[in-house]
Structures are given as structure tokens and as C-alpha cells.
N, C-alpha and C positions, 0 to 999 in steps of 0.2 A: 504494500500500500504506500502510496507519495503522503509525503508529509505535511502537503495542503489541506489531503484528504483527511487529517484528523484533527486541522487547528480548531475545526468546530467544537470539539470533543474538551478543548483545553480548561475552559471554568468550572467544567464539571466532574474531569479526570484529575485536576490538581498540576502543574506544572510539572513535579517530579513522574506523574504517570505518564507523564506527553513524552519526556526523557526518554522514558523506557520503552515506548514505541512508537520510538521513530520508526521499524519499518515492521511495523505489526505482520501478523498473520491471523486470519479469523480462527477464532478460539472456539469450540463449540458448544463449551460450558457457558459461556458468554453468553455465545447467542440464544440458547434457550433459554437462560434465564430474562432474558430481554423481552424474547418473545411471552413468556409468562405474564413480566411486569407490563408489558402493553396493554394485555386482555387485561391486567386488572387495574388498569387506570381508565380501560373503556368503560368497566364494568361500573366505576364511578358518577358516570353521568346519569344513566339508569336511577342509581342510588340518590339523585341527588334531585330527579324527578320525583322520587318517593316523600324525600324530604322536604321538596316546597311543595308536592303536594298537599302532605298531611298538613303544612301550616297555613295551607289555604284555607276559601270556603268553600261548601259543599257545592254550589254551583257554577263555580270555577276551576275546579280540582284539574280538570281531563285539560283547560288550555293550560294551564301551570305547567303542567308536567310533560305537555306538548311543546311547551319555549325549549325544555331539556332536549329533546326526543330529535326536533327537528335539528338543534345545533350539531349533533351527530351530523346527518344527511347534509346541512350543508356546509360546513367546513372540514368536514372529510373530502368533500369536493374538490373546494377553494383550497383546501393545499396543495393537493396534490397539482392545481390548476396552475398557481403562482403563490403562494403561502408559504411553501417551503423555501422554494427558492428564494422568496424577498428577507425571509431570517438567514437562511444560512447560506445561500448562492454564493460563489466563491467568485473570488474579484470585485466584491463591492466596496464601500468606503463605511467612515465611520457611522453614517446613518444608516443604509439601508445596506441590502446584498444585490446582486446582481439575479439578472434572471434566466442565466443559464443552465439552473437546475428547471427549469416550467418544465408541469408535465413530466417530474422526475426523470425528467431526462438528462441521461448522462450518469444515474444510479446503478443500471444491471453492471452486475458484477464487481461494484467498489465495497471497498472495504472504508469502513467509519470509526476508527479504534482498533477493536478485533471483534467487530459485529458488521454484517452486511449494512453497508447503505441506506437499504430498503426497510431497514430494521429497524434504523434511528430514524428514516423519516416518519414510519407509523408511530414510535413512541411520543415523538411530539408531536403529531398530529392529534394525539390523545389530549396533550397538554394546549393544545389552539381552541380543541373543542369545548371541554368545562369550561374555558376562561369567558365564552360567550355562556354558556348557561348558566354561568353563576350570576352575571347581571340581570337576568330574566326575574330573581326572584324581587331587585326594586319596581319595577312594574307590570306586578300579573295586577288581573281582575281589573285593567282597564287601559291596557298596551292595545293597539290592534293585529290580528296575528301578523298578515303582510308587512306592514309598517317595522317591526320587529325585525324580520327572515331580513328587509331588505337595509332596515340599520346594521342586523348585526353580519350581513355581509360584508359590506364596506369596515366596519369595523375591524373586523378577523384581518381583513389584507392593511387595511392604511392604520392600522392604529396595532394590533397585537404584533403580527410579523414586524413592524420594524423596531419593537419593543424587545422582542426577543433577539435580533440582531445586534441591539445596544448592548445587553448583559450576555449573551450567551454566544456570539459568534468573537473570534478573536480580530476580528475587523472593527466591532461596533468599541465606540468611543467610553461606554464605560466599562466594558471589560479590560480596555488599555489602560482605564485610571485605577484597574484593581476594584473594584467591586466584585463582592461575595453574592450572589444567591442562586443557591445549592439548587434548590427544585421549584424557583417559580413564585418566592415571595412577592417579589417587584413585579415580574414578569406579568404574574395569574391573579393574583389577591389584591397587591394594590391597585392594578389597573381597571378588574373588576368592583372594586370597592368605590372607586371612585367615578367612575363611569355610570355606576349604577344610580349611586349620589348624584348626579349633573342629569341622571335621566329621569328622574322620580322628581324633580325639578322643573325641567322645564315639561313635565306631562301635568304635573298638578296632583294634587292630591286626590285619594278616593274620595267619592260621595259620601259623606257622612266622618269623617276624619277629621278631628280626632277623637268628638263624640262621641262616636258608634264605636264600640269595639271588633274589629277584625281577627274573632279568637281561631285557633287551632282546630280542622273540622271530624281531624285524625289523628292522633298520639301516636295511635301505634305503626300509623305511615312514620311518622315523623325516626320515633325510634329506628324501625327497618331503616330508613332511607342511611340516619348517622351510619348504625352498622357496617353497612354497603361501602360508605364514603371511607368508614377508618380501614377496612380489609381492602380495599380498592388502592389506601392512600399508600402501605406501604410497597406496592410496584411505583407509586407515585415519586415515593422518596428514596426509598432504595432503587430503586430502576435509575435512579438521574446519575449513579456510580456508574453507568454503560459497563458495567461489569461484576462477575460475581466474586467478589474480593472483601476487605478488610473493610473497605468505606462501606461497601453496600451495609457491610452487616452493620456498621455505624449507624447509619441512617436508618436502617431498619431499628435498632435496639431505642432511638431516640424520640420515633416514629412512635414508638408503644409508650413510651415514659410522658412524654411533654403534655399528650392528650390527656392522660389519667392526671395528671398534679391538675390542667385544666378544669378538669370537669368536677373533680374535688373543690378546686377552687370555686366554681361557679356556685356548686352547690350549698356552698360553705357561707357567701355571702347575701345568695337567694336566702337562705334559710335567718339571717339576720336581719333582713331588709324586710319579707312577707312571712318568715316564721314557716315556712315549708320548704319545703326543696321538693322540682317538680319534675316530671321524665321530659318535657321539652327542657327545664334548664340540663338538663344531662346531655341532653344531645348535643343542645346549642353548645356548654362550655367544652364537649369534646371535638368537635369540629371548629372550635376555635383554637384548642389546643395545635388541633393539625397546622391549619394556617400559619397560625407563630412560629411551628418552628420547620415546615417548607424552607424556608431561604436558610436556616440555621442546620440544619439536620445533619450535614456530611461534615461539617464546622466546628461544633461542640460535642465536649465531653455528655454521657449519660446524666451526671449529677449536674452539668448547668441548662442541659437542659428541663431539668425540672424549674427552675426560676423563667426558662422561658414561656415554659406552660402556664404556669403561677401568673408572671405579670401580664401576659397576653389576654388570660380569662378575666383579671383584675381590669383591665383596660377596655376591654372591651365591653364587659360589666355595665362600665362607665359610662359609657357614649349608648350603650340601649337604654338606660334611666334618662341619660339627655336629651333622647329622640324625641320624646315629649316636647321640647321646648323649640324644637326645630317645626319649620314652616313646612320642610322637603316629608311626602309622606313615605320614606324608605319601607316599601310594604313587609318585607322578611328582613330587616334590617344586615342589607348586604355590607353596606361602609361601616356599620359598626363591629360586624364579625367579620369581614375579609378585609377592608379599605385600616382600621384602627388593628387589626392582632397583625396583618405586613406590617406596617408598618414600623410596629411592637418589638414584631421578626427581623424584622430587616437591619434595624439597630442593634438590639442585641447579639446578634451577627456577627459583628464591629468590635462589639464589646466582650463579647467570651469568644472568638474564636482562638483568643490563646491559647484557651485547655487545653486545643487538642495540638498549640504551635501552627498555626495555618493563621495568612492574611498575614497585615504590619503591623507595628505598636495599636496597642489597640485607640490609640488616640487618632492617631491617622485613619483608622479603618474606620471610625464609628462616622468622623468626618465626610468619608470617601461614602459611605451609604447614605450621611441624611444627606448627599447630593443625589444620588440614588432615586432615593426616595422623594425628592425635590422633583427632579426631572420627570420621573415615571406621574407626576401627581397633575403636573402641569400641563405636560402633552398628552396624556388621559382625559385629563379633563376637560381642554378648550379644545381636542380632536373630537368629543363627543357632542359637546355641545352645536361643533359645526353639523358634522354627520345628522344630528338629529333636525336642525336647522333644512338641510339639503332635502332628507327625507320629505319632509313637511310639503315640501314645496310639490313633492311627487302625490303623495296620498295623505289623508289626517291619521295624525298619531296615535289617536285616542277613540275608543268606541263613543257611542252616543249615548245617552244619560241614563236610556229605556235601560238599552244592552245591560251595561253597566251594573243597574240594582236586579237587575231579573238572574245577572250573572250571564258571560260570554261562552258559553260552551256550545249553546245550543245555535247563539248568533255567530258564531266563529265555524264550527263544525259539524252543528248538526248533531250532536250526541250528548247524551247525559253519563257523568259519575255512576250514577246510583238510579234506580227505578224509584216509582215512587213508593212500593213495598219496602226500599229499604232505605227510606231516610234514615232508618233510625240510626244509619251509621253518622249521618249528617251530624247528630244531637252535637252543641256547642261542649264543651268543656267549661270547666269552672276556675280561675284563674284565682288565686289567693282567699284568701276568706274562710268562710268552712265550706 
């Protein structure tokens, strides 16, 4: 394999691994395990339909978890179409890639590390996809479906791909300033966090909001869905080692620790705040755990990252009591659990990747992320607000009032959740109190 062919691989092999294969050969250990960890970062999106499903309502459930469903179909497309190659196309410059890979062409046969080509471009393919459904959950129950498919197309190519070219290809201009993020902090979380936030914004808030409560229509979606996400997450984090080695198992052991201190945490503080501790906050504080420590995970010792589990669920705690006082009606509070634990993550990053002697003084590195995280915040955010601006002009963004309270499933798609023999799955949940 040419030594082009693996500078992709560089942020995420660690420099001393790039050393060591300089002229690789495909490993076969490698690449099954690759291929493993892909299926289970597809298997996450699935999971993640369950999960804004069940915290949807019952007359919205089937488009919620249709925003998931379809970000599969089309940016499994859009990669392979031009997505791949605008991240990582070889011969680009500090912003973008070139678009020599289109149409993955120019892949049969190369080798990526010691994993086919074709192998790494499925597993970020995996990672292009969540990062559009996980904005989906700032505006279900009142996004229009088209409006959506055709924002978050443009989105995946102008705003994801050359996001991952900045951190993740050895071209883009913050991987040359030395930024850290392992599996996607910056990349997936902040830029969904904040996207989502700029898009829950300018759609406006639901009908009835913030009077009316928008409660949870299914707990035990909700549960299912986390489960799916943490067993999907570690191909998520260990898979970003492109190899079955020392880091992977890092990120895999860190993978299982940082969500349990999280979801501890969360429970610990729900329980002081309403005097219960609830199975949504269990979910919520453990897929926030995830988040916080994605960009950390290959970076930190086991024992720090339990403080990043800890302040991520703390932080992000934080910012869903504050949602209250915000105007933007962030419907599953995407920015306060992905846009606030990246960001969490991304810092602390900075700051314990000593443990493990990886990154610079840690004063420079924490520096070198909140620019990171600066950059990722800003060009996420005024990229989206244009995107949605352009859309606008094509179709309106937003169903119509009727749709709206009656619930879009039926004006979207034609189909319902539930018959109406079984609303009783619908029945609301009881949120604090007795």
C-alpha cells in the first residue's frame, strides 16, 4: 500500500501507528473486525429510531423514526456519490478533499491501513449517517418530511464531509494544528448538537410549547433504543482504532466505563432535583455518557475517563433544566445531550489525554480543541442556518397547524403507530410527582 493511501488513517491510528505502516499489508484480523464494527454502528441508527421514537408522541412516532430510517437511504447514497471523497479524496487542501474518490472510485483493490478501502469507506459512511439522524430529533412533530431529506442532503455533503476533512483527513487544517477527536466528538455531536439548535430555531417552536407538555409516548422504546445505541457504540469507538489492537481495546474498555459513571450521575442528580430517578433519565444520562467521551475514548486512561462521564452527564444535566428558559423549542433536546457532552468531550480531551501520554502539554491541547470546538460551532451553525434558509425558498419547512396537532404520520405517510385498539400503548407517562 502507498503511503498516501493511509494519511487518512493518521488521527485515528496515532502517529507512531502511521510509522509502522508505512507499507502495510491487509491484515485479516483487521479487517473482520472492521467489518463487524460497521454493522454495528449501522445497527445504531435503527437504535436511535427507537429512541426518539419512544420520546415522541403517539401520533408522531412512525415520522420520528422515519427522519432515522431514511438518513440511512440517503446518505448511504451521497457518499458513496461525492461524501466520501469531499472528506477524504486525496489531493485536497486544508478545507475540503478532492473529488477523485466520486463514486468510490479508484477504491477496488487499495488498501486503507491494513483494511481494504472499501472497508473504511463503509465504516464512515456509518458515521455520515447518524450524524444527520441525530439532528432529526430537534424537529420531529413538525419538520416537513421532504423539507428535511432535502436539508439534510445538502447538509451530509456541504457541511458534514468537509467537517470530517478538517479533523480526520491529514490535509484538513485542524488535524495539522493537532486536534484530538478519536470517534467523532467534533465531527458527529457537536455538529449535530448544534445544527439541531439553529434548526429548532428558525422552524419555531411546537404548538403549544412550553405549556403543553411533550411527555415520552414509550419508555420502553426509549430504553430499547439506548441499549441498541451503547452495543452499536462500541464498533462506534473501538472500530475508529481501524484495527484490532491495544487502542481498540482502549476504547472499547472506556466505551463501557464513561456511560455507567454517566448515567449514575444523571440518576444521582434527577433523584435530588424530583426525588426519583427515572428509566428515561437512565437512558438519557447513558447516551450522554457515550457522547462525552467519542472524541476522548482512544485518548484517556479507564479511571479518567470516569470524570468524563461524570462531568458530561453533570453538564449536560445542566443545559436540559435550562431549556426551559430558552425561546428554541429543542424537541429531544439534541444540543443539550450531543451539542453540551462534545463539547464536554472534546475538552477534556485536551485535558487528560496525558494518562495515556498522547496529544501536547495538556495546556496547549485543551487550547488546540476549544479552537476545535470554536470552528466546528460556527461553521455548523451559520452553514445550517443558510441550508435551511435555501430550502425554504424550494418548499415550506414546517407542516401546517391542522397536521401539526392531529400529528404528521398520517399527513406525511399515510400510516399510523398504533391502531386505535391499541392506544393504550399511546397512554402518557407520569413525569415527577407521585
Amino acid at each position: 500500500m502507498k503511503l498516501k493511501s493511509a494519511l487518512p488513517l493518521a488521527p485515528l491510528l496515532g502517529g507512531a501507528a502511521l510509522a509502522q505502516t508505512a507499507t502495510p499489508e491487509l491484515n485479516t484480523g483487521d479487517t473482520a473486525w472492521m467489518l463487524v464494527a460497521s454493522a454495528l454502528v449501522l445497527l445504531m441508527t435503527p437504535g436511535l429510531a427507537f429512541f426518539y421514537g419512544g420520546l415522541s408522541r403517539t401520533q408522531s412516532v412512525l415520522n420520528t423514526m422515519m427522519m432515522s430510517v431514511v438518513s440511512i437511504g440517503l446518505v448511504g447514497i451521497l457518499w458513496m456519490v461525492a461524501g466520501y471523497s469531499i472528506a477524504f479524496g486525496p489531493g485536497g487542501n486544508p478545507i475540503v478533499g478532492s473529488l477523485d474518490n466520486a463514486g468510490f472510485n479508484g477504491l477496488a483493490g487499495q488498501l486503507t491501513g491494513t483494511i481494504p478501502s472499501y472497508v473504511f469507506a463503509a465504516f464512515q459512511a456509518m458515521f455520515a449517517i447518524i450524524a444527520l439522524a441525530l439532528i432529526s430529533g430537534a424537529v420531529i412533530e413538525r419538520m416537513r418530511f421532504g423539507a428535511f431529506v432535502l436539508f439534510g442532503a445538502l447538509w451530509s455533503l456541504l457541511i458534514y464531509a468537509p467537517l470530517a476533512h478538517w479533523v480526520w483527513n491529514a490535509d484538513g487544517w485542524l488535524f495539522k494544528l493537532g486536534a484530538l477527536d478519536f470517534a467523532g466528538g467534533t465531527v458527529i455531536h457537536i455538529a449535530a448538537g448544534v445544527s439541531g439548535l439553529v434548526a429548532a430555531t428558525v422552524l419555531g417552536s411546537r404548538i403549544g410549547f412550553p405549556r403543553t407538555a411533550h411527555v415520552p409516548h414509550n419508555v420502553p422504546f426509549v430504553l430499547l433504543g439506548a441499549g441498541l445505541l451503547w452495543f452499536g457504540w462500541m464498533g462506534f469507538n473501538a472500530g475508529s482504532a481501524l484495527a484490532a489492537n491495544q487502542t481498540a481495546a482502549l476504547a472499547f474498555m472506556t466505551t463501557l466505563i464513561a456511560p455507567a459513571a454517566a448515567m449514575l450521575t444523571w440518576l444521582g442528580l434527577e433523584s435530588l432535583r424530583n426525588g426519583k430517578p427515572t428509566a428515561v433519565g437512565a437512558a438519557t444520562g447513558l447516551v450522554v455518557g457515550l457522547v462525552a467521551i467519542t472524541p476522548a475514548c482512544g485518548w484517556v486512561s479507564p479511571l479518567a475517563s470516569v470524570l468524563v462521564g461524570a462531568l458530561g452527564a453533570a453538564a449536560s444535566f445542566a443545559a436540559v433544566q435550562y431549556k426551559t428558559r430558552m425561546k428554541a423549542d429543542d424537541s429531544l433536546d439534541v444540543f443539550a445531550c450531543h451539542g453540551v457532552a462534545g463539547i464536554v468531550g472534546a475538552l477534556l480531551t485536551g485535558a487528560l489525554a496525558f494518562t495515556t501520554g498522547s496529544g501536547k502539554p495538556w495546556v496547549d491541547q485543551v487550547l488546540i480543541q476549544a479552537l476545535g470546538v470554536l470552528a466546528a460551532v460556527v461553521f455548523t451553525g451559520l452553514g445550517t442556518f443558510i441550508l435551511l434558509k435555501l430550502v425554504s425558498l424550494v418548499m415550506p419547512l414546517r407542516v401546517p397547524a391542522n397536521q401539526e396537532i392531529v400529528g404528521i404520520d398520517v399527513s406525511a405517510h399515510s400510516e399510523q403507530g398504533y391502531s386505535d385498539s391499541e392506544t393504550g400503548l399511546g397512554a402518557p407517562v407520569f413525569v415527577g410527582g407521585d
